[in-house]
C-alpha positions as CSV (number, residue, x, y, z in Angstrom):
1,X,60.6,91.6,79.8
2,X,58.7,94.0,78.9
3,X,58.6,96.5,75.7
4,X,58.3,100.1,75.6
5,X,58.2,102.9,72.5
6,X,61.5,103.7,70.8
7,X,63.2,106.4,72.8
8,X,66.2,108.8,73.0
9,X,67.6,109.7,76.7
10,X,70.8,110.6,78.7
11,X,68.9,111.4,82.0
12,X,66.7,109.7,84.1
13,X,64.6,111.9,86.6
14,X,63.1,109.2,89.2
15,X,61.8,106.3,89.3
16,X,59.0,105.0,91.7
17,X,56.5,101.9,92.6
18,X,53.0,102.6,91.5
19,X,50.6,100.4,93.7
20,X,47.1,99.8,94.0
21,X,44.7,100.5,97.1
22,X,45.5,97.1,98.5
23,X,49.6,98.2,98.5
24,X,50.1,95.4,96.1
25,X,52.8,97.0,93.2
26,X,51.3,97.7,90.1
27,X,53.6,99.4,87.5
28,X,56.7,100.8,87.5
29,X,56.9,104.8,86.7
30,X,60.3,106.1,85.5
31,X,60.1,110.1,84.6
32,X,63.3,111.2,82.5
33,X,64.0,113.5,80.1
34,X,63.0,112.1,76.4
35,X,64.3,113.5,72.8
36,X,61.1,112.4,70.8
37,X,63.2,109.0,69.5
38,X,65.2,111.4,67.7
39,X,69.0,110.1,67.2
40,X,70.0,113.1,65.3
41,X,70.7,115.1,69.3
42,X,73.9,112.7,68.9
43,X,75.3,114.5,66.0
44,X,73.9,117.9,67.4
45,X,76.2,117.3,71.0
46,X,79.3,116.7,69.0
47,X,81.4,119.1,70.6
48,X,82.7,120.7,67.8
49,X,78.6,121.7,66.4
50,X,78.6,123.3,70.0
51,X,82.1,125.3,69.4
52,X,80.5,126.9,66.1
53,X,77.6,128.5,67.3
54,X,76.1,130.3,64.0
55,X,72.6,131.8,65.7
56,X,70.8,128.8,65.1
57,X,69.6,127.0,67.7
58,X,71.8,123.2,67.6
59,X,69.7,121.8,70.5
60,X,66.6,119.7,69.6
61,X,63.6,119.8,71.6
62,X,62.8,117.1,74.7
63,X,60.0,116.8,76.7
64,X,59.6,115.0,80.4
65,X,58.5,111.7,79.4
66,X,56.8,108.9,81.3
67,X,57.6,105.2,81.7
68,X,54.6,103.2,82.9
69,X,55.9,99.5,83.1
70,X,52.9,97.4,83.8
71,X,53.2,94.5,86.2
72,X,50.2,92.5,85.1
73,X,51.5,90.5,82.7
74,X,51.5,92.6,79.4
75,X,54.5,92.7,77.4
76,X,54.1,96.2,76.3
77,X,54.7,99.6,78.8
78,X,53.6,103.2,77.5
79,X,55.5,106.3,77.1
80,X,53.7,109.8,77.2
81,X,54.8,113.3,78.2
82,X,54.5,113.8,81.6
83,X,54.3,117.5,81.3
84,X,53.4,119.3,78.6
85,X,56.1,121.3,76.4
86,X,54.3,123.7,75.4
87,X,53.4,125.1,78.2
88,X,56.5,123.9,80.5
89,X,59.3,124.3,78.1
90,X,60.9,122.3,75.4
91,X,64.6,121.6,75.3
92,X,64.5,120.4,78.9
93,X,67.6,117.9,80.2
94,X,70.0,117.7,83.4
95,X,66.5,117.0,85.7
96,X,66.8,116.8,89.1
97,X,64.8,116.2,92.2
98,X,65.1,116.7,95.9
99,X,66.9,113.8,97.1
100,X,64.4,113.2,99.7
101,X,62.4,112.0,97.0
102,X,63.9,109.5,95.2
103,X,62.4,106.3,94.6
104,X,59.2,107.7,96.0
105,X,56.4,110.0,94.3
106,X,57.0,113.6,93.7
107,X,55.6,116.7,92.3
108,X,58.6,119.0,91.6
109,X,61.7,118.4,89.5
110,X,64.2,121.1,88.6
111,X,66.0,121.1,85.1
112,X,67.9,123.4,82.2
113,X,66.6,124.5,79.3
114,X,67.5,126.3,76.1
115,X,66.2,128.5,73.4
């Protein structure tokens, strides 16, 4: 087993083998869309906090975040943004990629967002 950061999610994006330049497996990436370990997005989604909309915005921010899930031996994987909020968006969930893709390395994913 192997141990990763604390982590809030509903929604993987991929996943895909990370190998070295001999083909041999290295790590493990899984991309999904991460809520900064914050539980309080539970309360937030309760359906009637979404029913009284009062101006404020109810949805906390989330960020694509990246699995890396060694397979050398190391009990401990790493979580970091994958993509930068700032600049890509913050409140981002319900990712999605080209089918084509899955299980394999990709550069685009789609996904809502909210302000």
């Amino acid at each position: 087993s192997v141990e990763v950061p604390l982590y809030v999610t509903f929604h993987f994006i991929n996943a895909y083998e990370e190998r070295d330049e001999d083909g041999r497996v290295t790590a493990v990436i899984a991309d999904c869309c991460e809520h900064y370990a914050n539980t309080d997005i539970l309360e937030k989604l309760r359906l009637n906090n979404l029913r009284s909309f009062n101006g404020e915005d109810v949805l906390p921010d989330a960020r694509v975040g990246r699995f890396r899930i060694p397979f050398d031996g190391s009990p401990y994987g790493t979580l970091e943004a994958a993509l930068d909020p700032n600049e890509h968006g913050r409140g981002m969930d319900m990712c999605s990629i080209n089918p084509n893709y899955l299980g394999k390395k990709y550069r685009y994913a789609y996904a809502c967002g909210a302000h």
